[in-house]
Gaussian input, Z-matrix of N, CA and C with variables (Angstrom, degrees):
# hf/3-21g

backbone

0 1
 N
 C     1     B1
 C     2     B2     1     A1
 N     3     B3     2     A2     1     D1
 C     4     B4     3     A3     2     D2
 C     5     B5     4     A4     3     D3
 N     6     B6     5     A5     4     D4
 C     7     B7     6     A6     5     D5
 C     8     B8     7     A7     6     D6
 N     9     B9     8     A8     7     D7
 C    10    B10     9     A9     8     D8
 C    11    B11    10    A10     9     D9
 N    12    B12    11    A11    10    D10
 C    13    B13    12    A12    11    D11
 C    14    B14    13    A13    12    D12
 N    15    B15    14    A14    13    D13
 C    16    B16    15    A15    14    D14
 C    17    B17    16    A16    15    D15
 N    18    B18    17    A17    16    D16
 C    19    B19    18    A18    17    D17
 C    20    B20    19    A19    18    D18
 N    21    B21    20    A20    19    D19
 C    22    B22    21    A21    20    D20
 C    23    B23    22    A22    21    D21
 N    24    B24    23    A23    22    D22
 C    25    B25    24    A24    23    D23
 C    26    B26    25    A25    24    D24
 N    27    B27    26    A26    25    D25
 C    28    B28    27    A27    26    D26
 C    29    B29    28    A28    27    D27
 N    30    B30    29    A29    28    D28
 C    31    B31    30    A30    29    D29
 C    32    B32    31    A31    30    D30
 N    33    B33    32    A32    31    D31
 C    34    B34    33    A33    32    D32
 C    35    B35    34    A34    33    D33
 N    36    B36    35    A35    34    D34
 C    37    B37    36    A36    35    D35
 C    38    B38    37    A37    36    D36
 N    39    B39    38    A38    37    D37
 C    40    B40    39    A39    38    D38
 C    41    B41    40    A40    39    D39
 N    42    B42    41    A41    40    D40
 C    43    B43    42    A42    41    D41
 C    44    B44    43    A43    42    D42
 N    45    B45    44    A44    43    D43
 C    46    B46    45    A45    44    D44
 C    47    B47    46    A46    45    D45
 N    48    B48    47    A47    46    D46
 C    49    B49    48    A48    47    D47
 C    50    B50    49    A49    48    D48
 N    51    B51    50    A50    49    D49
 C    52    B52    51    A51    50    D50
 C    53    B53    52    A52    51    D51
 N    54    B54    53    A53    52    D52
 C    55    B55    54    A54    53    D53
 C    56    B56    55    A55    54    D54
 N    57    B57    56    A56    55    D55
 C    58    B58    57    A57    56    D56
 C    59    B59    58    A58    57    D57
 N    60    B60    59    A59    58    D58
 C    61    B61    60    A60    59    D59
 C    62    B62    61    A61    60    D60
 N    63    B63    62    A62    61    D61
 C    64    B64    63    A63    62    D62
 C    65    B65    64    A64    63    D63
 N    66    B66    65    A65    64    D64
 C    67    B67    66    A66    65    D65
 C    68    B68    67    A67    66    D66
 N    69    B69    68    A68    67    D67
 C    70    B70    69    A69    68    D68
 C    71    B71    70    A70    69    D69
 N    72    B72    71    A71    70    D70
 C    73    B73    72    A72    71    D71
 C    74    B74    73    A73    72    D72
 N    75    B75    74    A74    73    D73
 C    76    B76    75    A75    74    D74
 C    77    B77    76    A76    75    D75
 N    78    B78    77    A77    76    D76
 C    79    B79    78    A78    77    D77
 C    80    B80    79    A79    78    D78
 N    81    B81    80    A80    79    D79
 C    82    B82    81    A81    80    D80
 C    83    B83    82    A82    81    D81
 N    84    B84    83    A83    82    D82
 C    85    B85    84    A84    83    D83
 C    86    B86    85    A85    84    D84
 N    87    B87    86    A86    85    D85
 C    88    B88    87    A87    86    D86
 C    89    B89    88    A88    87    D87
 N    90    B90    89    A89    88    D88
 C    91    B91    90    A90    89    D89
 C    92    B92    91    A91    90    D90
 N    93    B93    92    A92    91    D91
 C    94    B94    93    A93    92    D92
 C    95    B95    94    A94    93    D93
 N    96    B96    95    A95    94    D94
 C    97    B97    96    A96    95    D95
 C    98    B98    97    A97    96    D96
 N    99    B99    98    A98    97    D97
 C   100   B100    99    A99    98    D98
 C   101   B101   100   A100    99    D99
 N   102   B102   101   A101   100   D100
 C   103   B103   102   A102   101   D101
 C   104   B104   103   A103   102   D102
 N   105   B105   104   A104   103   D103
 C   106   B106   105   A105   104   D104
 C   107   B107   106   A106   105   D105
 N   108   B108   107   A107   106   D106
 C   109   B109   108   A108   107   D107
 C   110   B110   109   A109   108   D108
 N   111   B111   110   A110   109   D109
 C   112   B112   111   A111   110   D110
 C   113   B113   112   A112   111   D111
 N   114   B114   113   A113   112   D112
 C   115   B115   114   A114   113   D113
 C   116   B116   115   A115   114   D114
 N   117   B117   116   A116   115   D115
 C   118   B118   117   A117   116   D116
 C   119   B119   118   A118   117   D117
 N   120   B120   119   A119   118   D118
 C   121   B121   120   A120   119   D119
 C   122   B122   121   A121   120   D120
 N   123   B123   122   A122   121   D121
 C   124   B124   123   A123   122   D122
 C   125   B125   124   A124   123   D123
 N   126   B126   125   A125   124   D124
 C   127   B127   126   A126   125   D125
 C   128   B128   127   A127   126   D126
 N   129   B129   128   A128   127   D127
 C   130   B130   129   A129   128   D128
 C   131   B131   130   A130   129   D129
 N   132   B132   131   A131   130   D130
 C   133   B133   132   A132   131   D131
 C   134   B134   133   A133   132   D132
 N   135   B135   134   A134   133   D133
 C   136   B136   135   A135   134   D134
 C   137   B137   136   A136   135   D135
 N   138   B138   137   A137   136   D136
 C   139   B139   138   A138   137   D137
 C   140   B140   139   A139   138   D138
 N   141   B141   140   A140   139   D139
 C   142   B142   141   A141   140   D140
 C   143   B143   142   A142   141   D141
 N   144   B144   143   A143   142   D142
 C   145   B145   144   A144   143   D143
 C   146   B146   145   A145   144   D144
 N   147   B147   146   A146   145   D145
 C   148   B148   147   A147   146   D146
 C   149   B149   148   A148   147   D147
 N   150   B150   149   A149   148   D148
 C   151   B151   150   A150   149   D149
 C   152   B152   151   A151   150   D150
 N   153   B153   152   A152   151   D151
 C   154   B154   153   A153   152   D152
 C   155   B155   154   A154   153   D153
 N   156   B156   155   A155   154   D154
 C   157   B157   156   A156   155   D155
 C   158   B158   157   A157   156   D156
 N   159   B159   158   A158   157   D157
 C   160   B160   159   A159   158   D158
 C   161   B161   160   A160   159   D159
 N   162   B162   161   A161   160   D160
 C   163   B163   162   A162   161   D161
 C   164   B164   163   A163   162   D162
 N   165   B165   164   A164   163   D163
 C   166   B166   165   A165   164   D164
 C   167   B167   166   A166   165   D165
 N   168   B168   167   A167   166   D166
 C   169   B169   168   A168   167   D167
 C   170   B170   169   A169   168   D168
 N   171   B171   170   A170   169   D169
 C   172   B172   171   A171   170   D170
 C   173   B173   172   A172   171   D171
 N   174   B174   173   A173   172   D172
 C   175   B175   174   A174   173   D173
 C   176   B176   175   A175   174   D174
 N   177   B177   176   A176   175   D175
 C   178   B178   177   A177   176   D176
 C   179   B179   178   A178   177   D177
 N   180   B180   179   A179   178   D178
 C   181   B181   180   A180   179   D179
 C   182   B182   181   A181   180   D180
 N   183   B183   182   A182   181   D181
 C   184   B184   183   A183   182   D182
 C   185   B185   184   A184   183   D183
 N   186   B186   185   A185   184   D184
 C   187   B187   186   A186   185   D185
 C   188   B188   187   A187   186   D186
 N   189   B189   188   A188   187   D187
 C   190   B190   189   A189   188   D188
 C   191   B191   190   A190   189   D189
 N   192   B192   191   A191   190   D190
 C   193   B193   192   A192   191   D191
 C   194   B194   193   A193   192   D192
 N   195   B195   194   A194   193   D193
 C   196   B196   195   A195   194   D194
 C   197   B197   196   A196   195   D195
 N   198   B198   197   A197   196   D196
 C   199   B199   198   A198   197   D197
 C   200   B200   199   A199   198   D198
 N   201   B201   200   A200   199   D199
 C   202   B202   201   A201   200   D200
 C   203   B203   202   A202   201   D201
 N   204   B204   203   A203   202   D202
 C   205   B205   204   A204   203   D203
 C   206   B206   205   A205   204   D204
 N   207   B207   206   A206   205   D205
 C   208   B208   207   A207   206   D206
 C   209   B209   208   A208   207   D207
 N   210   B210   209   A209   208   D208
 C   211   B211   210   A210   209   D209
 C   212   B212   211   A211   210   D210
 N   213   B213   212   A212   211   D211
 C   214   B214   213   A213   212   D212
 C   215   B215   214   A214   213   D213
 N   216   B216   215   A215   214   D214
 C   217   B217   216   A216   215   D215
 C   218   B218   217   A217   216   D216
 N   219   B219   218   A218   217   D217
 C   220   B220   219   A219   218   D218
 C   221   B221   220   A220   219   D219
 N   222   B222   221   A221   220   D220
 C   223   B223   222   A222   221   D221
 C   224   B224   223   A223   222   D222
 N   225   B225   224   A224   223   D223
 C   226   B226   225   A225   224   D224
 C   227   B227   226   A226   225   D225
 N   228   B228   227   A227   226   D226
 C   229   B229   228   A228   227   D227
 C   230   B230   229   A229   228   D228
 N   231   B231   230   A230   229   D229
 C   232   B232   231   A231   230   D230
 C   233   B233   232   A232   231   D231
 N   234   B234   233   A233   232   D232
 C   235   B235   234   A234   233   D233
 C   236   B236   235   A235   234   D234
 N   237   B237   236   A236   235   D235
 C   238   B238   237   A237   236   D236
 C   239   B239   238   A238   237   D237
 N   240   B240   239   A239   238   D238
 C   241   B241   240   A240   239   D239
 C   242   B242   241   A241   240   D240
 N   243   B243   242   A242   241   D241
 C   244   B244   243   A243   242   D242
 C   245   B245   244   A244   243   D243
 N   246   B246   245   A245   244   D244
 C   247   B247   246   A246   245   D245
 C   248   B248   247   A247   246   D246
 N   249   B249   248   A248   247   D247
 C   250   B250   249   A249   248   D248
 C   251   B251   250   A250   249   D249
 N   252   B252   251   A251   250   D250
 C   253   B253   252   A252   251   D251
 C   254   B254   253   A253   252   D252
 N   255   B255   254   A254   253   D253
 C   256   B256   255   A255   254   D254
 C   257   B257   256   A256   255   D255
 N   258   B258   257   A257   256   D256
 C   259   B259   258   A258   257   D257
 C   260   B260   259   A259   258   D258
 N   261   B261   260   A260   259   D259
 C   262   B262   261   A261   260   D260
 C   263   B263   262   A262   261   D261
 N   264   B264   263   A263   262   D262
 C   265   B265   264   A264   263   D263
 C   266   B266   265   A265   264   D264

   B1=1.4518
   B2=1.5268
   B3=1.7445
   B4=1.3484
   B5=2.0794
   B6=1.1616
   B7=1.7753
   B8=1.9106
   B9=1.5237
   B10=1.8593
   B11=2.1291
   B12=1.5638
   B13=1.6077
   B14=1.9989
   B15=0.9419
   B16=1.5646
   B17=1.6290
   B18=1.1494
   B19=1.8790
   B20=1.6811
   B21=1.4590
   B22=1.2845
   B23=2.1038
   B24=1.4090
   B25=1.0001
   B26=1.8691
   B27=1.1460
   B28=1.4791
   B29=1.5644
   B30=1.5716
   B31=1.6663
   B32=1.3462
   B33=1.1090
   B34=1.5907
   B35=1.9080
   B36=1.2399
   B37=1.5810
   B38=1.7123
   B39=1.2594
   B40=1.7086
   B41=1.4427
   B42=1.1606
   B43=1.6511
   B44=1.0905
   B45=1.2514
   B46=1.7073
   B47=1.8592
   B48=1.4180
   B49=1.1328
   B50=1.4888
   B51=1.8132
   B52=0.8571
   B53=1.3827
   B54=1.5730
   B55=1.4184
   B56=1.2211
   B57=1.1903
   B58=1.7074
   B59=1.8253
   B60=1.7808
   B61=0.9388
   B62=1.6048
   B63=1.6023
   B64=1.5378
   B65=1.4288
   B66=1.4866
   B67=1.4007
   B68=0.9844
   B69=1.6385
   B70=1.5654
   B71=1.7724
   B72=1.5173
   B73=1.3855
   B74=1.5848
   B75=1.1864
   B76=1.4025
   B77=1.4625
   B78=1.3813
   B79=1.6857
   B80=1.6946
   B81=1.2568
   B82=1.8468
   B83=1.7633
   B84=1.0054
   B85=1.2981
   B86=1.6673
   B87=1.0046
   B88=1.7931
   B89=1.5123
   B90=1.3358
   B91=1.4666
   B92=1.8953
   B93=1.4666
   B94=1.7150
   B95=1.7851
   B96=1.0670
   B97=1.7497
   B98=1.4040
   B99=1.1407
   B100=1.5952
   B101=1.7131
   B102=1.3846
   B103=1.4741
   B104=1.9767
   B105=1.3871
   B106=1.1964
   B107=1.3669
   B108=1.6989
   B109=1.3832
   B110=1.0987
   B111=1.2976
   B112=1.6482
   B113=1.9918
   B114=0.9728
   B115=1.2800
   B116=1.7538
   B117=1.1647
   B118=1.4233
   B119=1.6001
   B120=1.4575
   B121=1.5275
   B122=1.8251
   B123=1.3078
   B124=1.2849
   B125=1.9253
   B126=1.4634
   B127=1.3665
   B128=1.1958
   B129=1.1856
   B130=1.6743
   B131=1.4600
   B132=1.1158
   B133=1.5667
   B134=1.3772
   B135=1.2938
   B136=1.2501
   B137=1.7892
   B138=1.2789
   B139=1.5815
   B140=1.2789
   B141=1.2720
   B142=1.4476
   B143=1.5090
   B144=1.2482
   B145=1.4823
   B146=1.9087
   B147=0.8214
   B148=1.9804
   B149=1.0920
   B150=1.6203
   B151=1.2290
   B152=2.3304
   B153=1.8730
   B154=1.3606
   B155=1.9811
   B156=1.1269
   B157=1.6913
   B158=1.5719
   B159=1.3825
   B160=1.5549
   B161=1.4517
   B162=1.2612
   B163=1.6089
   B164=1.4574
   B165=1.8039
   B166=0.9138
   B167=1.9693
   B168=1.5037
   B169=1.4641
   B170=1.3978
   B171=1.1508
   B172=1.5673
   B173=1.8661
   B174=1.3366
   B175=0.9286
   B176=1.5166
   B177=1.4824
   B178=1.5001
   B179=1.9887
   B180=1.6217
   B181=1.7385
   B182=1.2597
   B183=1.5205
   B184=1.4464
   B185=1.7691
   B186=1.4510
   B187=1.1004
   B188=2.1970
   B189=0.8621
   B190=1.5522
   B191=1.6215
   B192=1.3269
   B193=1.5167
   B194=1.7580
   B195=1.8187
   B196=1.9773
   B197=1.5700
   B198=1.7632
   B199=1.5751
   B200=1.4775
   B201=1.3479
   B202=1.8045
   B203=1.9425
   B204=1.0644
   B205=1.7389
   B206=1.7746
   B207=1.7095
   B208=1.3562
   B209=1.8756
   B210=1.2696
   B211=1.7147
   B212=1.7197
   B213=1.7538
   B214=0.9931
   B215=1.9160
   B216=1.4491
   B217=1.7846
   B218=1.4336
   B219=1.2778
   B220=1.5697
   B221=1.3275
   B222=1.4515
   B223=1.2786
   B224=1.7563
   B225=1.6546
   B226=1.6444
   B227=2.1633
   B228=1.0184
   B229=1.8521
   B230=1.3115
   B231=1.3318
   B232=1.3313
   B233=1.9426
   B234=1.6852
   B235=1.3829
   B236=1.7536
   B237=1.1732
   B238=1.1582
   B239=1.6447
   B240=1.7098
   B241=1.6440
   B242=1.9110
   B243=1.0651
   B244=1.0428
   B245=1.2231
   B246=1.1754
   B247=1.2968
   B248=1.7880
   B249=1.4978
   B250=2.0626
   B251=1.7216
   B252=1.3299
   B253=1.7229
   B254=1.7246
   B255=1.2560
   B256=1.7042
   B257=1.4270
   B258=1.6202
   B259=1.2727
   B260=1.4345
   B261=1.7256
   B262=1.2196
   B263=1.4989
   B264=1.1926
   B265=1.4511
   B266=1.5165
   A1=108.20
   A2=114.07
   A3=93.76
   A4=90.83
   A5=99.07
   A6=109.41
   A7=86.16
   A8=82.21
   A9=97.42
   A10=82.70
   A11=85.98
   A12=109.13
   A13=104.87
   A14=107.66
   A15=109.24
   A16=121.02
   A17=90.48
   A18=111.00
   A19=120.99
   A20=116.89
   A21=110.23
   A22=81.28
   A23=100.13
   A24=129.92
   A25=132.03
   A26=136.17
   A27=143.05
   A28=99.04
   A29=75.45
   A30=88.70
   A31=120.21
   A32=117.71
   A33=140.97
   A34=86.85
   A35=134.89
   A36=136.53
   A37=97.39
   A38=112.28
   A39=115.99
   A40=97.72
   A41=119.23
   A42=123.20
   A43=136.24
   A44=169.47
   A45=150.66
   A46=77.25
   A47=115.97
   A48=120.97
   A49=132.66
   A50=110.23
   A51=108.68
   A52=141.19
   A53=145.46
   A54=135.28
   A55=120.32
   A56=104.30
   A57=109.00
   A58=103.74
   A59=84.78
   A60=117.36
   A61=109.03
   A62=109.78
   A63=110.71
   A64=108.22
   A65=130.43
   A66=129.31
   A67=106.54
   A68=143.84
   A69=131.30
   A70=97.62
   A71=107.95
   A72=103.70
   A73=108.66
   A74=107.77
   A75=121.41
   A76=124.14
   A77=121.57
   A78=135.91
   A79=113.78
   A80=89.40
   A81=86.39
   A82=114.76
   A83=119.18
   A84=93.92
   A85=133.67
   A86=142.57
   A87=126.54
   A88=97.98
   A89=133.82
   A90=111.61
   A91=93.30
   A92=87.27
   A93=114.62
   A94=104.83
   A95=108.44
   A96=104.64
   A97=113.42
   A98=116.13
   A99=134.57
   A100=90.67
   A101=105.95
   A102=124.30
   A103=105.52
   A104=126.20
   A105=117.84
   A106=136.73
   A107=121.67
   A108=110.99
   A109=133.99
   A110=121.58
   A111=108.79
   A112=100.34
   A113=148.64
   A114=143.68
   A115=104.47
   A116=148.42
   A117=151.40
   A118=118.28
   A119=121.18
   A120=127.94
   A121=95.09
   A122=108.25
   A123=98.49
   A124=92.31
   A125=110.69
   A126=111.94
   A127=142.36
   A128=110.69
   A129=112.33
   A130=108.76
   A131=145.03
   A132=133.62
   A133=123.74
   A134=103.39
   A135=99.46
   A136=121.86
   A137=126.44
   A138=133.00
   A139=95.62
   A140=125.41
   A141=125.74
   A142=106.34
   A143=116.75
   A144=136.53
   A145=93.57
   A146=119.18
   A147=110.14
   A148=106.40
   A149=112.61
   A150=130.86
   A151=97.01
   A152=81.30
   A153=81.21
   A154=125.16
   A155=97.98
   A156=97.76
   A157=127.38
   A158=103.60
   A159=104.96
   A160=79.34
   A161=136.06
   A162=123.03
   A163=113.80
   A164=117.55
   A165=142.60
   A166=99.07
   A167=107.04
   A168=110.39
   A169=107.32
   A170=137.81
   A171=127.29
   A172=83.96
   A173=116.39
   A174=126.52
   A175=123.79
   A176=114.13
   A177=132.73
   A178=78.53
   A179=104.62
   A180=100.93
   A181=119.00
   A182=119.66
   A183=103.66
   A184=97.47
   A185=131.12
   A186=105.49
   A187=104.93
   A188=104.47
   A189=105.76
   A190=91.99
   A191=126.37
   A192=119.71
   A193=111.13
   A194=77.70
   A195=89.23
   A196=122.21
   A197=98.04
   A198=119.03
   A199=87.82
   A200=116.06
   A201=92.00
   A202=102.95
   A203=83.63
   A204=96.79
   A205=127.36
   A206=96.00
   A207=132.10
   A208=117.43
   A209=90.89
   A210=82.42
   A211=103.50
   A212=79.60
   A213=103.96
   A214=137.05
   A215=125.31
   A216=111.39
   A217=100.29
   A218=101.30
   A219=124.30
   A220=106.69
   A221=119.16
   A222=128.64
   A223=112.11
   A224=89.27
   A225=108.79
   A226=81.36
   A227=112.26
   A228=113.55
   A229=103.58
   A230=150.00
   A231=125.51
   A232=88.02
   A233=117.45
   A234=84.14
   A235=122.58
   A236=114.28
   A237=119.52
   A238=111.97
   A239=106.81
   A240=109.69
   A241=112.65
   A242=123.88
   A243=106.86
   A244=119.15
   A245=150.60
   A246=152.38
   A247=109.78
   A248=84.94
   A249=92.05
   A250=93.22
   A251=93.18
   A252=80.65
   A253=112.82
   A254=115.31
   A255=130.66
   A256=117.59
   A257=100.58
   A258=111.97
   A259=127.41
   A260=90.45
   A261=113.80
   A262=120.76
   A263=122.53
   A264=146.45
   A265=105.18
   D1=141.14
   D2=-162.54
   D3=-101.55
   D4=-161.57
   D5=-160.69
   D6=-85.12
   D7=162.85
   D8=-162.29
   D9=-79.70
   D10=144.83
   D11=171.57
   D12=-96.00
   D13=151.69
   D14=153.32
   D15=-128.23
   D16=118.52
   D17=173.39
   D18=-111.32
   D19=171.19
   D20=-165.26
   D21=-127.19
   D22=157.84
   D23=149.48
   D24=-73.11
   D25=92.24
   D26=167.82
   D27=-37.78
   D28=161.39
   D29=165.99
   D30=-87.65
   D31=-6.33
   D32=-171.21
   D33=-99.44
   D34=-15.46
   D35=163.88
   D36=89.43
   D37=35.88
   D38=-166.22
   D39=-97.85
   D40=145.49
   D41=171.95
   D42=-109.50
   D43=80.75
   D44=-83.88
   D45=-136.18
   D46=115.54
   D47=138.43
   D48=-79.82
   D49=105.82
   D50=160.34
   D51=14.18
   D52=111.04
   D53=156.10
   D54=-29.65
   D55=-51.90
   D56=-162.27
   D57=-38.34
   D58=-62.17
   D59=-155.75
   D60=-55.76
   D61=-47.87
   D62=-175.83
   D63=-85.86
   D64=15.78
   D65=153.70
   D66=-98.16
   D67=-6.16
   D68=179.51
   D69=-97.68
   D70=-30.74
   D71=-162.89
   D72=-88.06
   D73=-2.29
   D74=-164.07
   D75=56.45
   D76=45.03
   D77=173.27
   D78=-85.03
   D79=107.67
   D80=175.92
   D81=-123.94
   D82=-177.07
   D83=-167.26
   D84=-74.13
   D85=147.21
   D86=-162.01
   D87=91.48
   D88=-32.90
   D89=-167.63
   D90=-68.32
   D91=165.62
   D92=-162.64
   D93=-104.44
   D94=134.14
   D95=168.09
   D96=-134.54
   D97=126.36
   D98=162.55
   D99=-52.25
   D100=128.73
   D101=179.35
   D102=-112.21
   D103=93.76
   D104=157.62
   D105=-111.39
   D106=135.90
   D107=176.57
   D108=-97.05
   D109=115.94
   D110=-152.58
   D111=-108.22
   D112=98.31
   D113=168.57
   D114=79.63
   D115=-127.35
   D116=145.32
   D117=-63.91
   D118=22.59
   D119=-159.56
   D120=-131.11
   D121=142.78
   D122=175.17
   D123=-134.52
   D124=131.49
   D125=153.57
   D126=-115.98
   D127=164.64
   D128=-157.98
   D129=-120.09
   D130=89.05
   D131=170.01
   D132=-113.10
   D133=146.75
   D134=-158.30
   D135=-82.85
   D136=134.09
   D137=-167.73
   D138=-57.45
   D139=125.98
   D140=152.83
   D141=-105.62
   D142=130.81
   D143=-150.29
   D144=-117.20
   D145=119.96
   D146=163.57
   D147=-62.33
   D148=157.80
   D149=-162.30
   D150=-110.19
   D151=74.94
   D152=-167.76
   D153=-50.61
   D154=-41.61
   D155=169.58
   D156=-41.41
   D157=-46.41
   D158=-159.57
   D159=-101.88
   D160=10.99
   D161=157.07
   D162=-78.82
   D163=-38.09
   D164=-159.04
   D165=-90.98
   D166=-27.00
   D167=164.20
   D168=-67.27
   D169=-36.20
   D170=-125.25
   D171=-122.86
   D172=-4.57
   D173=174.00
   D174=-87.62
   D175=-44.04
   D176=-151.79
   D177=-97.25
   D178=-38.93
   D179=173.54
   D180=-51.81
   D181=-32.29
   D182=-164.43
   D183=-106.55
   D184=-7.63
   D185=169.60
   D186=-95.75
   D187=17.37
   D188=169.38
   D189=-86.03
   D190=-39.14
   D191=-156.88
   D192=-70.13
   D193=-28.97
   D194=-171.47
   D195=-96.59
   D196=13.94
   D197=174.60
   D198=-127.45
   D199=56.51
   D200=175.44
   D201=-98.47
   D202=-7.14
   D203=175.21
   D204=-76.86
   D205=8.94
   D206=-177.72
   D207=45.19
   D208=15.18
   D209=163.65
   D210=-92.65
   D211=164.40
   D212=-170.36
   D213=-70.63
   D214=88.60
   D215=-155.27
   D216=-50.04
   D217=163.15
   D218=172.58
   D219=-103.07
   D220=150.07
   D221=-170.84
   D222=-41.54
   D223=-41.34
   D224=-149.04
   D225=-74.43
   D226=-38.04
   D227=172.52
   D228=-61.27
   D229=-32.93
   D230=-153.19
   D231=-113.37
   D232=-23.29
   D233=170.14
   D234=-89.66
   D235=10.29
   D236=-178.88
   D237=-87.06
   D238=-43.23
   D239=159.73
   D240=-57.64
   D241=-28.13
   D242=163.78
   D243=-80.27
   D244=-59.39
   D245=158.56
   D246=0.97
   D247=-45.98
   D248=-155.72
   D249=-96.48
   D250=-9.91
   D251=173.07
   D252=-93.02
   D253=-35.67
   D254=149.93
   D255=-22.02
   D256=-57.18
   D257=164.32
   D258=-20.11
   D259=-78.54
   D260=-166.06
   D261=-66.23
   D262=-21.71
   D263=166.86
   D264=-66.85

């Protein structure tokens, strides 16, 4: 755990995290934080968002692999590859 920072509150209610801090935690600007208040404690963690595209690649990849025999999937095949890939996530 690293040593306590001190920051001020805006009037706009904005909070300046520390350098130190957002070069160890890796915060740059646009990243997202879950804001909770727990008793006199407030926490901050950061949103991890899926990387919907290359989910949606790695998806459309593996049912190309299981039509490589070039017929055509049926609806009821491509929602079931999603389903089992949902799964697996």
């Amino acid at each position: 755990m690293s040593e306590p920072e001190i920051t001020t509150i805006s009037e706009k209610g904005q909070v300046i995290i520390p350098q130190k801090l957002r070069d160890m935690l890796g915060l740059t600007p646009e990243t997202k934080l879950l804001v909770y208040g727990y008793g006199d404690t407030i926490i901050m963690k950061r949103l991890e968002l899926p990387d919907v595209e290359r989910e949606l690649e790695t998806l459309w990849d593996e049912i190309d692999k299981k039509s490589a025999d070039k017929r055509k999937l049926t609806e009821d095949e491509i929602l079931e590859e999603i389903q089992n890939y949902r799964k697996e996530k």
